[in-house]
C-alpha positions in Angstrom: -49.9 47.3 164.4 -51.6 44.5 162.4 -53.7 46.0 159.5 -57.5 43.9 159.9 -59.8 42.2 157.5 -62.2 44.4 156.8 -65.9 43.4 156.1 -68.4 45.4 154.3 -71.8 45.0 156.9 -75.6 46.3 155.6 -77.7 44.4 157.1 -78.5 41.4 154.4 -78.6 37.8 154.8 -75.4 38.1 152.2 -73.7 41.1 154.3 -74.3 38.5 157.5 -72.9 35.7 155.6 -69.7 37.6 155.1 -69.4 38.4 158.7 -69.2 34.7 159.3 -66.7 33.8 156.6 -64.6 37.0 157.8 -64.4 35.9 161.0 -63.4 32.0 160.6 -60.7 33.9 157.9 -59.4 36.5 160.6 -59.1 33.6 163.5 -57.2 31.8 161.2 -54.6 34.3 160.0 -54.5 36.3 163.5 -55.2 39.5 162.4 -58.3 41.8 163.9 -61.4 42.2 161.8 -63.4 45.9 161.2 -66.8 46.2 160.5 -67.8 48.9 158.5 -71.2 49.8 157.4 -71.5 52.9 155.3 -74.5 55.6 153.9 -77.6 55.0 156.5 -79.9 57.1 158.8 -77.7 57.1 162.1 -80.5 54.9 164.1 -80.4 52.4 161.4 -76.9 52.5 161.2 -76.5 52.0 164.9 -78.7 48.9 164.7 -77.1 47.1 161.5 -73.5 47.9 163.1 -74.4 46.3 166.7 -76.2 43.4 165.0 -72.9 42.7 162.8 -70.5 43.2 165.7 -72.6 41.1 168.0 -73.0 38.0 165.6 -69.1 38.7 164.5 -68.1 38.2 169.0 -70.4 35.3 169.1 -68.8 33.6 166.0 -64.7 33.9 167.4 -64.6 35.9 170.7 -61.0 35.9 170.7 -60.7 37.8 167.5 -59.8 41.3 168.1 -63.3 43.4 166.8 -63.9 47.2 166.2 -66.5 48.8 163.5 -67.4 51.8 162.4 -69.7 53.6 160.4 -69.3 56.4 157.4 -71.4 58.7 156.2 -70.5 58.1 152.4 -71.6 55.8 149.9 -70.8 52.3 150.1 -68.2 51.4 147.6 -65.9 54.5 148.1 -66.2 53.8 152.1 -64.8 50.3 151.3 -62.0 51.1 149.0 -60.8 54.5 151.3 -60.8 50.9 154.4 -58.9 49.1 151.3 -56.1 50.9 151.3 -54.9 49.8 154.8 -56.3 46.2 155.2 -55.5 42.4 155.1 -58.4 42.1 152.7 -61.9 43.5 152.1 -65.2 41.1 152.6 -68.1 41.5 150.6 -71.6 39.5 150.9 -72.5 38.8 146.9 -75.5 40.8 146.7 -76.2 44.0 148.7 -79.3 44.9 150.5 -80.6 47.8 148.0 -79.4 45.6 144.8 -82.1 44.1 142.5 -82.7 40.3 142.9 -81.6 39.5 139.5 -78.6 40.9 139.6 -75.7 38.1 140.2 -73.4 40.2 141.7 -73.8 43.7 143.7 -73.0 46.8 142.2 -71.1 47.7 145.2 -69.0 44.1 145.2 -68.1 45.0 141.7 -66.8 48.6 142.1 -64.7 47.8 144.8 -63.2 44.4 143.4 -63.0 46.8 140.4 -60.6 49.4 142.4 -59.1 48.3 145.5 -55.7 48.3 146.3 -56.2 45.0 148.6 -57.4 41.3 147.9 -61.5 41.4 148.0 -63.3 38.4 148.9 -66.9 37.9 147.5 -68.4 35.6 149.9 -70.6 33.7 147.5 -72.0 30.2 147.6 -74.2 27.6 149.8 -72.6 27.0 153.2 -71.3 23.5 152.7 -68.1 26.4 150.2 -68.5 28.9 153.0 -67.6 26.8 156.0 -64.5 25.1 154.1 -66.0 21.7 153.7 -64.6 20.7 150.9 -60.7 20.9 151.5 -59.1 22.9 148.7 -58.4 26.1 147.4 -58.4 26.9 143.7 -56.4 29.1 142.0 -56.2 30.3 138.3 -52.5 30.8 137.0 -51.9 32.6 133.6 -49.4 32.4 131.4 -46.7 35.3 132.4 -46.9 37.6 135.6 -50.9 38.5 136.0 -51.4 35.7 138.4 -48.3 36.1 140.6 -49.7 37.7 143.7 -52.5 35.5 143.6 -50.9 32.5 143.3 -49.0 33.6 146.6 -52.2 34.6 148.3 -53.9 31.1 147.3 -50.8 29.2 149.0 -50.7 31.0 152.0 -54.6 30.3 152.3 -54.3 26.6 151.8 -51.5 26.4 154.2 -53.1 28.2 157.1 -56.6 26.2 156.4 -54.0 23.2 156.1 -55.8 21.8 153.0 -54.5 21.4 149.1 -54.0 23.7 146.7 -55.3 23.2 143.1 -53.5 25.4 140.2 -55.2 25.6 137.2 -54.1 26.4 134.2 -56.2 26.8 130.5 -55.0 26.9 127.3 -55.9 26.7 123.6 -54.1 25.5 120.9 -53.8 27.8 117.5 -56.4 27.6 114.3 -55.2 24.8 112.6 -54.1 22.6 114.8 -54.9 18.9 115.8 -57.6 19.1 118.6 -55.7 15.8 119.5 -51.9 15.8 119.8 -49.7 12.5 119.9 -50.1 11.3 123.6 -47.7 12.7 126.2 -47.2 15.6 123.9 -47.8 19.0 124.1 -48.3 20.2 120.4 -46.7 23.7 119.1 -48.4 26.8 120.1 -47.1 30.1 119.5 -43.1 30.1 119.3 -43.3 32.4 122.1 -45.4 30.4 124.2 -44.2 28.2 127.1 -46.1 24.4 126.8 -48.8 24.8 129.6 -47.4 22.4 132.5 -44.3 24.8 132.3 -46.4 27.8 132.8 -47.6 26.1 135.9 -44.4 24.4 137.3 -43.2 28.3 137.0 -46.0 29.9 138.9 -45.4 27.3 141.8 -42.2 26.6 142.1 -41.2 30.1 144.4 -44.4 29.9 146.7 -43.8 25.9 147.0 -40.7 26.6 148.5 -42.1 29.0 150.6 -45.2 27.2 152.1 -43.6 23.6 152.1 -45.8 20.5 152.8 -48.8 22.3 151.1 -50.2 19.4 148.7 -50.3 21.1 145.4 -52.8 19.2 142.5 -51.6 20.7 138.8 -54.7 21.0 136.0 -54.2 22.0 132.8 -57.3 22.3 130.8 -57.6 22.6 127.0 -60.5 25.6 126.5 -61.5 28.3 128.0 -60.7 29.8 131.2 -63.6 30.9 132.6 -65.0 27.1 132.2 -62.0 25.6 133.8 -61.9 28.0 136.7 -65.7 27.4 137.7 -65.9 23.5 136.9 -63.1 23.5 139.2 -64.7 25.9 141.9 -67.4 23.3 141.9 -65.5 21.3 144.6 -63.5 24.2 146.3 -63.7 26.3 149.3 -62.3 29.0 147.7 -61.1 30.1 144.0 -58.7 32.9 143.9 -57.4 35.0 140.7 -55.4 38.0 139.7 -56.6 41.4 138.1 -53.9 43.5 136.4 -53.6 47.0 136.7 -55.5 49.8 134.9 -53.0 51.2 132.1 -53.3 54.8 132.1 -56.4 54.5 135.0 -56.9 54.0 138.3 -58.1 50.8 139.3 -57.9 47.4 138.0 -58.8 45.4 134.6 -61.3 43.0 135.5 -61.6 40.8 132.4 -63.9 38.4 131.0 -62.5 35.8 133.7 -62.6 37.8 136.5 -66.4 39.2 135.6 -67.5 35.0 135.0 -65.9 33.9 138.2 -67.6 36.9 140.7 -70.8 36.0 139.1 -71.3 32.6 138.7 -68.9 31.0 141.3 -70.2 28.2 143.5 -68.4 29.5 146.5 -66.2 32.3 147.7 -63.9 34.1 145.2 -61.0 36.6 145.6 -59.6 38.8 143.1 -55.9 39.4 144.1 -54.1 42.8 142.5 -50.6 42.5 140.8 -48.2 44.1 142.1 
């Protein structure tokens, strides 16, 4: 049995929005989508549900559709789904959150501690709809964005559109600011020079996923203003979250925290495995 893409649904504009990114994203990978909708009188529940799962058939009426709803709260309704599903979908801003808040406080538990990609469906609709023709992806130096670099090829390929790796470093204290051109000046000893840490990342999935155009940035500074000048032109920016050590759940950094609030369009935060 194919395990769906499973949207969070409660009623918001936001919660709507994700419906309608969920199901362009589950016609295009052919897996079913599940609507969930979770801690709600049971008439009101009944109403947000029907409203989802009618606007979610209307949207790709060959998609396979079921929902459900769970009396318990939101978040751990989402992750218990998690567990068992292609990807979770999130609106960026719940119903009951306050309107100054960037980012729901349900998006960010679960993005905090699912098992699965979660996509925070954030953005005006000409990143939603996939007008733009790319996906982003941040790569790291060493293993933390392994998974997510496979996740962000396998998107571009099925939405047939180019991939754009980015890649942000900073050079030591005491350094020029402005190596010898075509150089890459000393960092660490330890330290790969940053287009290796790219050509690395890319070279398994390229092999993989052939034909996917594939556009290499490395940036100079930090990450967080790399990945989100670059998400200014993308359909989609996608990043990895290690594991908790010692905890359960994952280690959303500074990156992952600037990117789920301040994005221009739809972000995933992809586990390592």
């Amino acid at each position: 049995m194919t395990i769906p893409l499973v949207v969070g649904v409660d009623g918001s504009e936001a919660s709507l929005e994700a419906v309608d990114w969920a199901v362009a994203e589950a016609a295009r990978h052919t897996v079913p989508l599940h609507l969930v909708h979770a801690a709600a009188p049971e008439q009101e529940a009944s109403d947000v549900i029907d409203a989802a799962s009618e606007r979610a058939g209307e949207g790709a009426p060959a998609v396979r559709l079921s929902s459900e709803v769970l009396q318990e709260d939101a978040a751990s309704a989402l992750i218990g789904k998690g567990r068992n599903a292609f990807a979770l979908v999130l609106g960026s801003r719940g119903r009951g959150d306050l309107a100054g808040l960037l980012l729901g406080s349900v998006g960010l538990a679960v993005a905090a501690r699912a098992d699965c990609p979660v996509v925070v469906v954030r953005g005006p609709a000409e990143h939603r709809e996939g007008r733009f023709g790319n996906v982003v992806v941040g790569v790291e130096d060493g293993e933390g964005s392994d998974t997510a670099v496979e996740f962000a090829f396998r998107e571009a390929h099925v939405r047939r559109c180019e991939l754009v790796a980015v890649h942000a470093w900073s050079a030591p204290i005491g350094t020029p600011s402005e190596p010898p051109p075509g150089a890459w000046y000393a960092l660490e000893a330890h330290r790969r020079p940053p287009a290796q840490v790219l050509d690395d990342a890319l070279r398994g999935p390229a092999e993989q996923y052939r034909g996917t155009p594939v556009s290499r940035r490395v940036v100079e500074g930090q990450a967080r203003h790399a990945l989100l000048t670059a998400a200014s032109g993308a359909d989609l920016l996608v990043v990895g979250a290690g594991k908790r050590h010692g905890h359960s759940g994952l280690q959303l950094g500074l990156i992952n925290h600037a990117v789920l609030h301040h994005a221009p369009c739809p972000v995933v935060v992809v586990p390592q495995i």
